[in-house]
N, C-alpha and C positions, 0 to 999 in steps of 0.2 A: 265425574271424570269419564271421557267415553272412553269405551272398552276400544285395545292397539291391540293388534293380530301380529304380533310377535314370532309364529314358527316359520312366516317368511324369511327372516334377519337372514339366515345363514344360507338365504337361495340368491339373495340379492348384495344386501353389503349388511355389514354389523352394527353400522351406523345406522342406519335407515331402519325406522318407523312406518306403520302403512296405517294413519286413524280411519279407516274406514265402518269403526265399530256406528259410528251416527251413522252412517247409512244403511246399514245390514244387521244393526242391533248384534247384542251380547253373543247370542243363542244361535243365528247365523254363522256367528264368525268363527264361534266355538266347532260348531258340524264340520264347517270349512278345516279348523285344524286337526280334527277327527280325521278325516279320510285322510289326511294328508298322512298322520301320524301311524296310520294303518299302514301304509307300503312302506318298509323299512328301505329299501333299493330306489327307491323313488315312485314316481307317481305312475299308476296302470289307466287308459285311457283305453277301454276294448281291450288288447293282446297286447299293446307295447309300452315298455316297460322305460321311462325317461329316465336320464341322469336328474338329478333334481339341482346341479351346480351348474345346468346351461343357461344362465339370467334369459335368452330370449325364449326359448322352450316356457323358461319358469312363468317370465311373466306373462307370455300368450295361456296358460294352463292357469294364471290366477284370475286373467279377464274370465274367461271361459266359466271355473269356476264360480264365479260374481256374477257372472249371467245367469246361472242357473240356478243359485240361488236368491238372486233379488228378482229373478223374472217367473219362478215356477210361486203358484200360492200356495197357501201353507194346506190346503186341503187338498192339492196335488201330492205333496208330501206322503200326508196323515193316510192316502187312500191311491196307490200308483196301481202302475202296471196291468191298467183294467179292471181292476177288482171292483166288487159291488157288495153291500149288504143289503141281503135279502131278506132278514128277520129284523123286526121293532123297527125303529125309529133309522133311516139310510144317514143320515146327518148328525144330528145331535144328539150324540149317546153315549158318549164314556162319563162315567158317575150316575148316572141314570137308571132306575130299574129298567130291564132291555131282558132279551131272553124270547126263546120261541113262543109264540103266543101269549108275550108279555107276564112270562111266569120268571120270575128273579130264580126261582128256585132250584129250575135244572142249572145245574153247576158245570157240567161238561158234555160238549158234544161228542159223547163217548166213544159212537160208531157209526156209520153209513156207509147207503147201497144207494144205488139205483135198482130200480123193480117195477114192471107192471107199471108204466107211464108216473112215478112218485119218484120223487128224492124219499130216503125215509131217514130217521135219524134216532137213534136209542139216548137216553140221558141217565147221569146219573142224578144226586139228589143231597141237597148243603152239605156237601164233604166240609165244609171249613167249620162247621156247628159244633162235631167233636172234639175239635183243638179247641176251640173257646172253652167248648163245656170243661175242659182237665182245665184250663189256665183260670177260670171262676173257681173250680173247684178246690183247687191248689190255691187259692187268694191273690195271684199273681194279675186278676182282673177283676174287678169290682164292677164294671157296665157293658152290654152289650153292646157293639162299636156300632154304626149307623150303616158299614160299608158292607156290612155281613146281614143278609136275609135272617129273620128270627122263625126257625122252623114252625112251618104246618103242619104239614107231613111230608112221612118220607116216601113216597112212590114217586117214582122213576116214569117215563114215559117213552112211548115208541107212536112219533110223530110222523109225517109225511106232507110233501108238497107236491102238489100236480104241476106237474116238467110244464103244461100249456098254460095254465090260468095261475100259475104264483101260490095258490091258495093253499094256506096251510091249517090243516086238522088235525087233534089228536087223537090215535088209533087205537092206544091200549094203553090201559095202566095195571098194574096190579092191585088185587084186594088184598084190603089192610088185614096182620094175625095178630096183631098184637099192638098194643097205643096207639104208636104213631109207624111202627116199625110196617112195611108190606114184605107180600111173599118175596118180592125181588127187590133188590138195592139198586139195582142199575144194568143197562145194556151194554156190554160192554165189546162186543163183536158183529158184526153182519155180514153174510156173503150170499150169493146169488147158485145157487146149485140146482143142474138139468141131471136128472137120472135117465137113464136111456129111454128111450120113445116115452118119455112123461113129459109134462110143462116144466117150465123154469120154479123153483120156488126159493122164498128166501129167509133162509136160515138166522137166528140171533140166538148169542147165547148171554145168560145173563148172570148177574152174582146173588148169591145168596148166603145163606145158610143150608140150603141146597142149591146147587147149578144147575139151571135147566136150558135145553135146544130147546125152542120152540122154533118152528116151522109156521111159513106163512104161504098160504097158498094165492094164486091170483083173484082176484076179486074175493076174497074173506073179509068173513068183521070180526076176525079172532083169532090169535095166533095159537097152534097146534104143540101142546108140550109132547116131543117125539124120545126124551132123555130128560131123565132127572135122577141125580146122585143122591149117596144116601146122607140122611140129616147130620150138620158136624157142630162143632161148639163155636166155630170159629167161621168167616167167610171166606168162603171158595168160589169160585168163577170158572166160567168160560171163556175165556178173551183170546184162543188161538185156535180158527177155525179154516183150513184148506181144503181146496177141491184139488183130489191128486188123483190121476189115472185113472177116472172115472169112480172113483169114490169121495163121498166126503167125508172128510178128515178132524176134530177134535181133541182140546184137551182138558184133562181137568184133573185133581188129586186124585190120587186111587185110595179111595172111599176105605176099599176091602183089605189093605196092605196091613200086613201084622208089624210093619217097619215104626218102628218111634219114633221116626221122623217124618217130614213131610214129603210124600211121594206120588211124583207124578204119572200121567198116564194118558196115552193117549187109546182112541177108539177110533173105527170107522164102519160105514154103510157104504151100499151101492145104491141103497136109496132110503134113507131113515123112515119115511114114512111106511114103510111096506115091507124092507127088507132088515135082515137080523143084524144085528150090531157086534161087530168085536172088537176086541181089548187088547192095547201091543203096549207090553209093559217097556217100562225104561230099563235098563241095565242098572241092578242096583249100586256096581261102583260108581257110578256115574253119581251118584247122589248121595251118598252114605259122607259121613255121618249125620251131617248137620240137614241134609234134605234141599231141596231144590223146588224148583215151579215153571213152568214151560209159556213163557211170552209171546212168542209166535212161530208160523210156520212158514214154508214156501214151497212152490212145487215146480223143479227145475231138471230141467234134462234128463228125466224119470226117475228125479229121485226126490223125495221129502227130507228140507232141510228143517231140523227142529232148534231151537236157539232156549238154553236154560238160564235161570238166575238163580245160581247156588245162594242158598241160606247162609251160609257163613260169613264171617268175617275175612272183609279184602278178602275175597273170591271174586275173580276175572266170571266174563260169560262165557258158556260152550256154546258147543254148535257138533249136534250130531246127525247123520246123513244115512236116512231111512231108505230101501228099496224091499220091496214086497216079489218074492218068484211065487206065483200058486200064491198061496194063504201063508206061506214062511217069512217072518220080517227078518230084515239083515241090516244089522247096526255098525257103521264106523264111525269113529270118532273123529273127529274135526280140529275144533279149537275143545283144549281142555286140561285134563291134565296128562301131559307128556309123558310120563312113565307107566301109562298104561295104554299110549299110542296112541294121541293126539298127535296129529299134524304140527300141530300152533300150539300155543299154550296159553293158558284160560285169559281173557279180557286182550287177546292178542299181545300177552306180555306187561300188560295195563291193569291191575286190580279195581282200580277208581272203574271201567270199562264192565261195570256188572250185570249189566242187560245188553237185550237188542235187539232192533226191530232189522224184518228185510224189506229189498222192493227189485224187482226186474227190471231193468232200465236198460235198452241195447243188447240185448240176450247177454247182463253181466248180472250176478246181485250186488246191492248197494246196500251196506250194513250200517246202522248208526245203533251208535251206543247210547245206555242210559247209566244214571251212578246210582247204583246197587243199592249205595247207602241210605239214599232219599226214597229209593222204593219200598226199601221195606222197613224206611220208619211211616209213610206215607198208608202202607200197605198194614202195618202193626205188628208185623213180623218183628221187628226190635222196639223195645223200647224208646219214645224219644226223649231229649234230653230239650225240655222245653225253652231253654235259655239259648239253646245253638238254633238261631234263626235260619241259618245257612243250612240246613240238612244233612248234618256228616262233612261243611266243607264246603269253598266254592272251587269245585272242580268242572272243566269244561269238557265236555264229549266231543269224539273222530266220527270220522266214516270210514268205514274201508270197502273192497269191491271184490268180487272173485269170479272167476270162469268157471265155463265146466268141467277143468281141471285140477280144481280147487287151489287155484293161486290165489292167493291175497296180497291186498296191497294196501297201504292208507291212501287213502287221498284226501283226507281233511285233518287234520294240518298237511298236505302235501308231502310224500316221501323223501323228496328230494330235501327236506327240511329232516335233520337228521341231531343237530343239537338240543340236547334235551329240554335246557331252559328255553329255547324260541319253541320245541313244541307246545312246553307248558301255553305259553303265552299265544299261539295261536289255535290251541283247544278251546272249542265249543266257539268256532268263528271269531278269535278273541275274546269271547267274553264268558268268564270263569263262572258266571251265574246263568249260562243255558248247559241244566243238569241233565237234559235230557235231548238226542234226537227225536224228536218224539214219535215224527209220523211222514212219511212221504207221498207223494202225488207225482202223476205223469199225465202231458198234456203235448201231443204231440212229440215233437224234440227236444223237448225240455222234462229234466226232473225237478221240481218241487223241492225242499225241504223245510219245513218247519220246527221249532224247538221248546222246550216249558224253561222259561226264561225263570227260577227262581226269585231273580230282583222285586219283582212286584211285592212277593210274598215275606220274603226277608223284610222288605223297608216296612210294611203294615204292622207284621207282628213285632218287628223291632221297635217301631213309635209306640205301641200299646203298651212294651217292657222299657218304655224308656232309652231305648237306644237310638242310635243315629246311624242308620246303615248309606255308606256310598256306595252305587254302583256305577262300572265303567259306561256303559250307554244306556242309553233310554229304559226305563221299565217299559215290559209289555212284550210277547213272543217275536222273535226274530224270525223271518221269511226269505231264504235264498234260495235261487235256480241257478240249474248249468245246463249245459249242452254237452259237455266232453268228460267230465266228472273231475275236468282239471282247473278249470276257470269257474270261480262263484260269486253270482250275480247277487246284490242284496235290491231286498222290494222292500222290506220293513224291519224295522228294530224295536218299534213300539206297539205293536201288535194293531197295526192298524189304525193311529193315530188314538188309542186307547189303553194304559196301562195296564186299567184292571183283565184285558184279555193275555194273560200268562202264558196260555200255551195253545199251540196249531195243534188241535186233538186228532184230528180224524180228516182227512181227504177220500174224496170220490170221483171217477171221470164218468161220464157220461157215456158210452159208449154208441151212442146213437150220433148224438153234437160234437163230442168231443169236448164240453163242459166243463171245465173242473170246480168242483168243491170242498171249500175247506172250512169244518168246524173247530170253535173255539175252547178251551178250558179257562172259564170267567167265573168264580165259584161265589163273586162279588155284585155283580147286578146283573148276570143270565148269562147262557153261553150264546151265542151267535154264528149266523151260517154266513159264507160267503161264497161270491160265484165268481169267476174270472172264463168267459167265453171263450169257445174255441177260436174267436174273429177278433182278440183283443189285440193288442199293443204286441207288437215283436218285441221290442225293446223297453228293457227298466227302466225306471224312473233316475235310479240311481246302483253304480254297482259299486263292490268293496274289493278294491285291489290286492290288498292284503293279505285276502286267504286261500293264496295258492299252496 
């Protein structure tokens, strides 16, 4: 029986049928009542906002729609708005071993710069090895599934591509200390930092069991270890690295802290290679009892904003706002907890809200959240409860935005959206399984956003336990732009016409071209880079009405 596209009935008459599924197939028709079922007000078309009861409006907006979807091919779809893959296989590659240089094994494209005429890219290495490993071990899995690489080793790589000839090489890896285990687990930061009348060089920091900066100088064949913490039981990283007022900026546990908890800290130079390092501890209410960890930084209107993910249970993110007079740091508190004079209060009043990354977009910052709870079962900070596929919950993440007066506001689910069950349901773009904002991009007038869409990972490990997980759209990280931070464009929802890519890891613009690129988290058959030029498409392939 062909598939009847039914969520017309109530735009046209109640009586009326439209079989159009023979000619536009199931899965067309379905997308078609997707977008529909996303503007609740009716249908968004650019800025305007239709009645969905005007039958002529309606049916000129079903033509339309049917054009665009029997007329665009599905590889238009699977691959819009410009974009290009630049690593393995351009075409045929979801299910496929894929990956930088045809290594399955780097699992995410952790970090990237531009530097010295290269793209460079840091990886990490079979993050998904250790969940199997506890799930064999526990007997809850008897064979190692086909979708998951069966570790070589574990080192990590720090890759590069020449911006002129395409060509990619790998630059560094670390030596092995132990079986399979190397000195570093993974890159998991890059930034580009000029000390005064020196050359540009570019900084990475990476995880370990100790966290080292390495510094990479122009034309080297090895990257420079300028910091290294001292040895802990457990792994600790670098992954929050800014250039602020002529310093560069770091962070990582404080190694030296007599605190029983986990304590963060940050450090900085005026130029790591040459010059002396100091240490700007965090304010220990700020972190007490349970301990915290510092995700990113930003460096805005001369001040250093720092953003934490308290260790606790349902603890919201802070956000504390550094200025340095002379060699004196000076701490106010932001988002966090209110009775010791926060602004805002932790996760912007959101506990699910327990990370967060920033990005400068129109001299505002642009905050997305991440959920606490998948980080640090992800991270091993808590135990996970190997049967909840879902991470703590399918909970979806905001964005919010602030000045340099420190207002805030949401803008994703839109503020003007104020009832609490339509927040629920238009958190994380609608979709309760993008747990994370992960990473944004800027390319001209457009910001980027990216997401670690869950669903991939839920339906895998839920078929290995036997479950049957639905998710509301496509597996595979979700990709939307705006222009205003009011209106948001969707380019993907399937991560590029490829499930197994989860999550938009890591963006980078080009600052020469104007370039953008963005790396993938695929811990399934490789991570992948992608490029979308500065001379690409103005306009989406397809945008999503719904998530103002």
């Amino acid at each position: 029986m062909p598939f009847v596209l039914t969520s017309f009935l109530p735009l046209l008459d109640n009586s009326l049928n439209i079989p159009i599924g023979s000619l536009l197939g199931e899965e067309a028709c379905r997308d078609i009542e997707n977008y529909i079922r996303s503007c609740d007000s009716g249908y968004v078309i650019g800025r305007s906002c239709m009645n969905p009861r005007q039958p002529t409006i309606t049916l000129f907006l079903i033509v339309i729609l049917f054009l665009m979807v029997f007329t665009i091919p599905a590889t238009a779809a699977m691959i819009p708005d410009g974009w290009m893959k630049i690593t393995g296989d351009s075409t045929a590659y979801s299910g496929i071993p894929d990956g930088i240089l045809g290594d399955r094994e780097n699992s995410y494209a952790w970090s990237m710069e531009v530097f010295d005429g290269y793209l460079w890219v840091g990886t990490n290495r079979d993050i998904f090895a250790f969940m199997l490993q506890q799930l064999m071990m526990g007997g809850m899995l008897s064979e190692w599934p086909q979708e998951i690489p069966i570790p070589t080793d574990m080192r990590p790589g720090i890759y590069r591509m020449d911006l002129e000839t395409g060509e990619w090489t790998e630059f560094y890896r670390p030596p092995v200390i132990s079986g399979m285990m190397a000195l570093d687990g993974g890159y998991r930061m890059m930034k580009t930092f000029t000390a005064e009348a020196e050359d540009p060089v570019l900084y990475v920091g990476s995880l370990g069991t100790s966290a080292r900066l390495l510094a990479i100088e122009e034309d080297d064949t090895a990257p420079i270890p300028v910091f290294v913490t001292q040895p802990s039981s457990r792994f600790i990283s670098i992954q929050a690295i800014q250039a602020h007022e002529g310093r560069l900026f770091w962070a990582t546990d404080d190694m030296e802290s007599d605190n029983p908890y986990a304590t963060p800290v940050l450090w900085y130079s005026a130029d790591p290679l040459k010059e002396p390092i100091t240490k700007v501890p965090i304010p220990d209410d700020w972190v007490a009892p349970d301990g915290a960890e510092i995700l990113d930084m930003v460096s805005y209107h001369g001040a250093l904003y720092v953003f934490l993910i308290p260790y606790g249970e349902e603890q919201g993110f802070w956000c504390g706002k550094l200025t340095i007079e002379g060699e004196e740091p000076s701490w106010e508190l932001i988002v966090g907890d209110t009775s010791i004079g926060a602004r805002y209060p932790a996760g912007m009043g959101r506990w699910q809200n327990g990370g967060a990354v920033p990005v400068i977009f129109k001299d505002r910052v642009y905050v997305g959240t991440m959920d606490g709870a998948a980080f640090k079962l992800l991270t091993g900070i808590t135990t996970p409860d190997l049967s909840d596929v879902t991470m703590g919950g399918a909970n979806g993440m905001q964005i919010f935005r602030f000045d340099q007066s420190d207002r805030w506001e949401r803008v994703m689910p839109h503020k003007s959206i104020r009832d609490p069950d339509m927040v629920d349901k238009r958190n994380g773009f609608g979709n309760p399984y993008n747990k994370y904002i992960w990473r944004f991009g800027v390319q001209g007038n457009r910001l980027y956003v990216g997401t670690f869409d869950i669903g991939t990972g839920s339906t895998f490990i839920g078929s290995l336990l036997g479950q049957q997980i639905q998710t509301p759209t496509p597996l595979g990280f979700d990709l939307y732009w705006t222009t205003s931070g009011e209106q948001w464009h969707l380019v993907t929802q399937d991560g590029f016409g490829d499930e197994w890519n989860y999550g938009a890891r890591s963006f980078v613009t080009d600052p020469a071209t104007g370039d953008l690129f963005l790396g993938t988290a695929n811990p399934f058959y490789g991570c992948q880079i992608w490029k979308r030029e500065a001379t690409g498409p103005g306009v989406a392939i397809r945008m999503d009405p719904g998530m103002r």
